[in-house]
N, C-alpha and C positions, 0 to 999 in steps of 0.2 A: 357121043350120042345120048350117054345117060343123063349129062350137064345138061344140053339143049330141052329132050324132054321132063326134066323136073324145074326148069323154067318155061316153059309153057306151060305146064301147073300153075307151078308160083302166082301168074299174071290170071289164068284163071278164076284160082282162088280169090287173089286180087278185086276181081274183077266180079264175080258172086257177092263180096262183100259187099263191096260197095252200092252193089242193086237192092241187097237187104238193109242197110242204112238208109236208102231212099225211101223205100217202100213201108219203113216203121212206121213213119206219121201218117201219108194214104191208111196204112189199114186202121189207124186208130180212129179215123174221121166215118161215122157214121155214113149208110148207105143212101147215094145220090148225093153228099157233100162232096166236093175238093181239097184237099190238103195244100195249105199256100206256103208252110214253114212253121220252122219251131223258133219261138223268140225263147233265150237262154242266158242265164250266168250264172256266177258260181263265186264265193266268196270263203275266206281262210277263218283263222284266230287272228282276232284283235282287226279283221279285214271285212267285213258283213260287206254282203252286196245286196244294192240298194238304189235300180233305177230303171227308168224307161226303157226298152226297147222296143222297135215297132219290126212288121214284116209289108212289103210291097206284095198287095193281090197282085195276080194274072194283067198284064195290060190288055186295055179293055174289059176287063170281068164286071158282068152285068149281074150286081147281086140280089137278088131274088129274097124281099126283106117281109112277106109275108111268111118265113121261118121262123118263129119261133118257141122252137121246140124245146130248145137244153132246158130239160127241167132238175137232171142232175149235174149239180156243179161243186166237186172239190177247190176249194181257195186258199187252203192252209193245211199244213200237216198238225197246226196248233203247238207245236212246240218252242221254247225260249222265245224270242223278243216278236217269232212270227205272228200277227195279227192280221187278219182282213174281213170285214164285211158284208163283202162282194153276195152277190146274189145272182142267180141265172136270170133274172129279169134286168138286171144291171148290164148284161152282153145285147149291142147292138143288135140289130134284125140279121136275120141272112148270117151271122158270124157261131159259130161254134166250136168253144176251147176243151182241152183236154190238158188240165196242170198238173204238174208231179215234180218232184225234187227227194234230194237226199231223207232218207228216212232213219237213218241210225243214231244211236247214242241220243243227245239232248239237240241233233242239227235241226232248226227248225226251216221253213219254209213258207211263204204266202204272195198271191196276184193278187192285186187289187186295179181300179182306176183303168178301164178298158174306154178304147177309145178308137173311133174309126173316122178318120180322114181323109178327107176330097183332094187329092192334090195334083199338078198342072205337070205332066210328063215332059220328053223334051220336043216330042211335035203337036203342045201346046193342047192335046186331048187331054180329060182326066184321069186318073188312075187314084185303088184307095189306097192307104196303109192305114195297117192296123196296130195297137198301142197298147201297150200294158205296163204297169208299174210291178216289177220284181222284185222281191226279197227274200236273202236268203242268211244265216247265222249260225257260226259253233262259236259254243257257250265261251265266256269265260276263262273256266276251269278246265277247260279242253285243249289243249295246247298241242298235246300227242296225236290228236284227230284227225290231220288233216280240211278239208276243205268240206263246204256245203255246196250244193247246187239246186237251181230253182229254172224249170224248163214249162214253155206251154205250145202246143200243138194247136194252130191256127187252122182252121176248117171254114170255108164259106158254101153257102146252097146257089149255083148258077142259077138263073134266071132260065126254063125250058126253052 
């Protein structure tokens, strides 16, 4: 009886988790946007990661491109090789990011090159995706370090 009820725990537990993992990037997305996904990676020593990922809006998501708002926009933590640009007037209408990556020791971080796409679903209507160039580095002389990571939280404004 005691096995049975501390595995239905278990699965509860489980299962609370994995609602609070959903729910990090929704809350991060300012109020009246949608949370569409986090584009993500993560890179070692002598390994920097250093590339594209997009995420698929909502199919059918009519985005509402008199947005915008992001007037505050993080693009780099500035450290080691991370460089970027990036400007909040540089993010598409209607789309609003929230970037962050490893912050310790010398790992550096940076988004740049945002990019949002028209593309032909498979019953031939459109759908977007959305694009970002990531990168992420531990230094050098950091060997004992482990890995760096470079994540961005995709948010779009619906159309009312």
């Amino acid at each position: 009886m005691l096995f049975i009820m501390s595995s239905r725990i278990g699965v509860l537990v489980a299962l609370i988790a994995a609602m609070d993992i959903c729910a990090v990037g929704q809350n991060s997305c300012p109020a009246d946007l949608r949370y569409v996904g986090t584009l993500s990676g993560s890179g070692s020593y002598g390994q920097n990661f250093n590339g594209i990922k997009e995420v698929r809006l909502p199919e059918h998501a009519n985005i509402d491109k008199s947005y915008k708002q992001q007037n505050r926009l993080r693009a780099t933590n500035g450290k080691g090789k991370a460089k970027s640009n990036l400007t909040a007037k540089d993010i598409p209408a209607g789309i609003h990011i929230i970037a962050y990556g490893t912050n310790d020791l010398e790992k550096g971080w940076a988004v740049s090159e945002p990019q949002l796409r028209i593309v032909k679903n498979n019953d031939g209507d459109t759908d977007y995706l959305f694009g970002m160039r990531l990168f992420c580095s531990v230094p050098g002389d950091s060997r004992m370090y482990g890995t760096c990571s470079v994540s961005v939280d995709v948010c779009y404004k619906p159309k009312s």
